[in-house]
N, C-alpha and C positions, 0 to 999 in steps of 0.2 A: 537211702536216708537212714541215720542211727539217732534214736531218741532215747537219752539216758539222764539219769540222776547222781549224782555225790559231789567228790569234795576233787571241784577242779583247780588246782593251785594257782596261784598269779605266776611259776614261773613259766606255765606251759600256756601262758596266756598270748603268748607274739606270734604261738605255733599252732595255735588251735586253730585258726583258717589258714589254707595253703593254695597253691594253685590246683587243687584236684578238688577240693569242700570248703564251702563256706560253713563258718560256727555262730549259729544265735546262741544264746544264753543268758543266764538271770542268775546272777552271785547272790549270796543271801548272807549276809554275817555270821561265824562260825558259833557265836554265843547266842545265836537269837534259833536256830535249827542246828538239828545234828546233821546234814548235809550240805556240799559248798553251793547247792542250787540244784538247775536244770542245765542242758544242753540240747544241742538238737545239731546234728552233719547233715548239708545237703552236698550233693554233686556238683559241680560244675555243668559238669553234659547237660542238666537241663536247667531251665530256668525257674525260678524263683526269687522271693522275696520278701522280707520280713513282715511281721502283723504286728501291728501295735496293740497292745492288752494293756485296760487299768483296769487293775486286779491287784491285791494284795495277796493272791493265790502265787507258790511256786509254777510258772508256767511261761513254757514259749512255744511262740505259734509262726510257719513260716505258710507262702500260699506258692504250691510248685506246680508247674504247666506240664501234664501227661496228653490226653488228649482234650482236655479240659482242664480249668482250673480245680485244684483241689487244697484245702487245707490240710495242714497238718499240726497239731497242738500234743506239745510233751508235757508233763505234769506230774507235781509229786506233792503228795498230803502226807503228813508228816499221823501218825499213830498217835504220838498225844495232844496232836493241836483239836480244839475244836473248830470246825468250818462251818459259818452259816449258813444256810440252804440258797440264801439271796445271792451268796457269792459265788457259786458254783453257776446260778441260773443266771449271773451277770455273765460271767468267763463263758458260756454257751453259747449267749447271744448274741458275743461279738468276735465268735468266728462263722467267717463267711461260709456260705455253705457250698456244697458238700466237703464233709469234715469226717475227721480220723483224731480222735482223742487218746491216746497211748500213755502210760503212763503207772507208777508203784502209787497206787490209793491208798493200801494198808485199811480195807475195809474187809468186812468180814460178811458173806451172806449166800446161801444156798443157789442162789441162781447161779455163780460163778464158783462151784465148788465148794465150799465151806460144810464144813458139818452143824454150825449157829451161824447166830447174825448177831448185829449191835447196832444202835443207831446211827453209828456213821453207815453202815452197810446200806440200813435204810434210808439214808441222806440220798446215795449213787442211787438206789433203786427206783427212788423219788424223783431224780433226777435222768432218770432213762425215762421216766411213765411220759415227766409232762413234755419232756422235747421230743417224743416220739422217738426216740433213737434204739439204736440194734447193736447187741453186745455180742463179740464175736468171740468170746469165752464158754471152750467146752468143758469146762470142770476139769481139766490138766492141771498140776500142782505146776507152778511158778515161782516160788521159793521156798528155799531150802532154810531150817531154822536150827544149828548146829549143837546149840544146848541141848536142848530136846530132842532133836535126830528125827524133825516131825518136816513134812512138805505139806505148805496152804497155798493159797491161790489169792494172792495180793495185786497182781500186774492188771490193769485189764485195758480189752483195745474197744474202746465203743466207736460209733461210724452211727451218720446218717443213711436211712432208708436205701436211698438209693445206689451207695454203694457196696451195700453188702454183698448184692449177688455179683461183682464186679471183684471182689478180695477171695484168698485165702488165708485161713489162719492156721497157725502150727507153733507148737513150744517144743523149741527145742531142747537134747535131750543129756545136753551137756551143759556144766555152770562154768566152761571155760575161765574157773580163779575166779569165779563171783558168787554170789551168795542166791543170785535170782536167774533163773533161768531165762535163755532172749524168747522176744516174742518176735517170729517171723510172720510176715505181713504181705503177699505176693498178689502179682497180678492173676486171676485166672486161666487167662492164656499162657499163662508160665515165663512172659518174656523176661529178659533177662537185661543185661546193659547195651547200650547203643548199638545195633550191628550197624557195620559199613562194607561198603560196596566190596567184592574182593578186587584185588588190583593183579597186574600180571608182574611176574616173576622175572623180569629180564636177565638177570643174572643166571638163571637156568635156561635159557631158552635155546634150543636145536633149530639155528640160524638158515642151517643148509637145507632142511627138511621147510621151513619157513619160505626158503624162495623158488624149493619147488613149489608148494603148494600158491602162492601167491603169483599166480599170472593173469595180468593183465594183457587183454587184447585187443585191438583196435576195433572189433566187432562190440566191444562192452558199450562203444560210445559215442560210435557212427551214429546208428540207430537210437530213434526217441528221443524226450526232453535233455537236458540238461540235469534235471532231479533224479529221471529214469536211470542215465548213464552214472551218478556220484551212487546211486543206492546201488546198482552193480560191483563197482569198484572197491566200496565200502565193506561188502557182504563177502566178497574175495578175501579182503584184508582180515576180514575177523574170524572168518574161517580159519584161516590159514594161520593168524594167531591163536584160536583156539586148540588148534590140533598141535604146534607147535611152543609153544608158552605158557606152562603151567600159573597158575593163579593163586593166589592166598588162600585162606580156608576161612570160609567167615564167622569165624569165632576169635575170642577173644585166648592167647594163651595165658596159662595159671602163671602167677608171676611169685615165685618163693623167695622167703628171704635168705640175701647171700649166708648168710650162718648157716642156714639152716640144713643137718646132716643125717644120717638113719641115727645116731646116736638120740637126738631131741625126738625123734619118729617114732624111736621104740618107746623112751620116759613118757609119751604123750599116752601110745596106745596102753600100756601100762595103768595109769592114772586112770583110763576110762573103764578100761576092764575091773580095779578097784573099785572106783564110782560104781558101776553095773552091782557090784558083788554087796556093796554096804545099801543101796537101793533098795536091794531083794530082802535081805537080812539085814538090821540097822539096830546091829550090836554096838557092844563097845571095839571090842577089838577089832571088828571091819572099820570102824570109824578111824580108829586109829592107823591101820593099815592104809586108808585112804590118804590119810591126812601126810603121812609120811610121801607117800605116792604123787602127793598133787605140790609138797616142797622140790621132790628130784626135780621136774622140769624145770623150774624155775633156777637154779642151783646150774644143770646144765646149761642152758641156754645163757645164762648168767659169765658162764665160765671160756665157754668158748667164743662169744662177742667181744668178749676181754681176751681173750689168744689173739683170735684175726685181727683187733686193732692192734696189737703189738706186733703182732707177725707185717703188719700192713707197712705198718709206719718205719718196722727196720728194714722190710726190703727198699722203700721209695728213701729211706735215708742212704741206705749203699751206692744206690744210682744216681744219687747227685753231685756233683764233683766236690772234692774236698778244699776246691780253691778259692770257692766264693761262698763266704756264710749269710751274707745276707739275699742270696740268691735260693740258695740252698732252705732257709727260713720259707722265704715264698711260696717255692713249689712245694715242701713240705705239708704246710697250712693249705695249698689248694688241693693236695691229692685227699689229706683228712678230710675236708669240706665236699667233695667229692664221692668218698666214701659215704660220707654221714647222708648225703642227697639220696644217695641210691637205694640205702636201706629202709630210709624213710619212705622215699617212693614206693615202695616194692612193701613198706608194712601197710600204708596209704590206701594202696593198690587193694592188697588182702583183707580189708575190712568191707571191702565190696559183698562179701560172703554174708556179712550182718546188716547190709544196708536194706531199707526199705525198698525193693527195686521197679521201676514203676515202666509201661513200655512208651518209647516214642512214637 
């Protein structure tokens, strides 16, 4: 699950759910806040389903099935709005419990890092006393403030009682082209996305080795039941599969995107080892360095997605006969759409790495 805030445009509005996540969201009019709202991705793999909030707060809430139901509420308070205390304590109370509240507050207060506070600070604090709730903010800075070259601690993940000791929290330690650093949010057990069963390999499998090991005897099923004699037969067979029929490995593999080449690997590592160095020291000229350092990736990445679709499109145009243009049109437009499917899938895929991930 990915819970985020800004400005999501109406054209990426048909693509924001796909068959891999569903997208809640709450638009906000560009002139009324400086962000285009909330968001919130869930999985497909598990179940869920949206909450209805009246609230005049930036907020969306979905409720996803782990081994229980759980809420999840994204949220974003804008720095110069005043918020009433009433309205916080309404949006509270009408998420189901047990609840996970995530979200950029723009509050300011000692319990979650700050060096002061403000009354908004004490609005949230006011707001954790009377719902009983558990803030899983270890004073970790969470954004980055590039005028001033200063990190505060804006994000925060509050949670009811009962889930706290069931979560891990951690900020991480990269602003991956953002201004805020992510808030990772894990299960304790450490699971990860759906495991399945592993399956056998047929296509590798030592046939010959397979039918020695598989004998069946007329002794298996003379003697005893009927059940007696299938669990013999059964227990041969998978033997004898097992020792001959390799299996899948039950994990999931890493799925990269096709562009992706050491060329974008090194500009990445680069950019982070910058980040590290303006971190430590938050000069001007690391800053600048940085800043130089976090446009190359973008620039390559940029450059070469623009290659391979050109590269793409004149090989699949070479291979189509030159006799038929309206043929030729079709298949063209389907290998591009084709193309476009797979990188999508495979970036889709890769944000698994930032999702909230919960175990089945």
């Amino acid at each position: 699950m990915c819970c985020s805030s800004g400005d999501f445009s109406e054209e990426n509005h048909d693509s924001a759910s796909t068959w891999l996540h569903n997208c809640v969201r709450r638009d906000v009019d560009g002139d009324a806040s400086p962000t285009g709202g909330v968001y919130l991705f869930t999985s497909n793999l598990y179940p869920s389903n949206f909450v209805t909030l009246h609230t005049s707060l930036q907020a969306v809430a979905v409720r996803i099935h782990i081994l229980s139901l759980v809420t999840v509420c994204c949220v974003y308070l804008s720095p110069n709005d005043v918020v009433p205390q009433v309205d916080l304590n309404q949006l509270v109370s009408q998420l189901p419990a047990p609840f996970l509240l995530l979200g950029d507050f723009n509050r300011h207060s000692p319990l979650w890092g700050h060096d002061d506070t403000n009354s908004c600070g004490r609005q949230v604090e006011q707001l954790i006393s009377d719902h009983c709730l558990c803030l899983h903010n270890n004073h970790e800075k969470t954004y980055f403030h590039a005028p001033t070259r200063t990190l505060h601690s804006l994000d925060l993940a509050i949670c009811t009682p009962s889930l706290l000791p069931l979560l891990n929290f951690e900020v991480d330690q990269d602003l991956h082209n953002s201004d805020h650093f992510l808030l990772l949010v894990s299960h304790v057990n450490g699971a990860g996305v759906r495991n399945h069963p592993p399956t056998y390999r047929f296509h590798r499998a030592d046939w010959d080795k397979f039918t020695r090991l598989a004998i069946i005897t007329g002794i298996m099923v003379q003697d005893g039941t009927v059940n007696y004699a299938v669990l013999n037969v059964t227990e041969v067979i998978r033997n004898a599969a097992g020792a001959a029929i390799p299996k899948t490995l039950n994990f999931h593999r890493k799925l990269c995107k096709p562009w992706w080449n050491s060329t974008c690997q090194q500009a990445k590592k680069e950019r982070r080892r910058k980040w590290g160095i303006f971190r430590r020291y938050p000069t001007t000229d690391n800053l600048i360095a940085f800043k130089r350092a976090k446009a190359l990736p973008r620039k390559i990445r940029r450059q070469i997605r623009e290659n391979l679709r050109s590269n793409m499109c004149l090989q699949s145009h070479r291979q189509l006969p030159i006799n038929s243009c309206g043929e030729r049109s079709k298949q063209r437009m389907a290998f591009i759409g084709t193309l476009l499917f797979r990188y999508w899938k495979h970036r889709l895929l890769f944000t698994r790495r930032l999702l909230l991930i919960w175990p089945t």
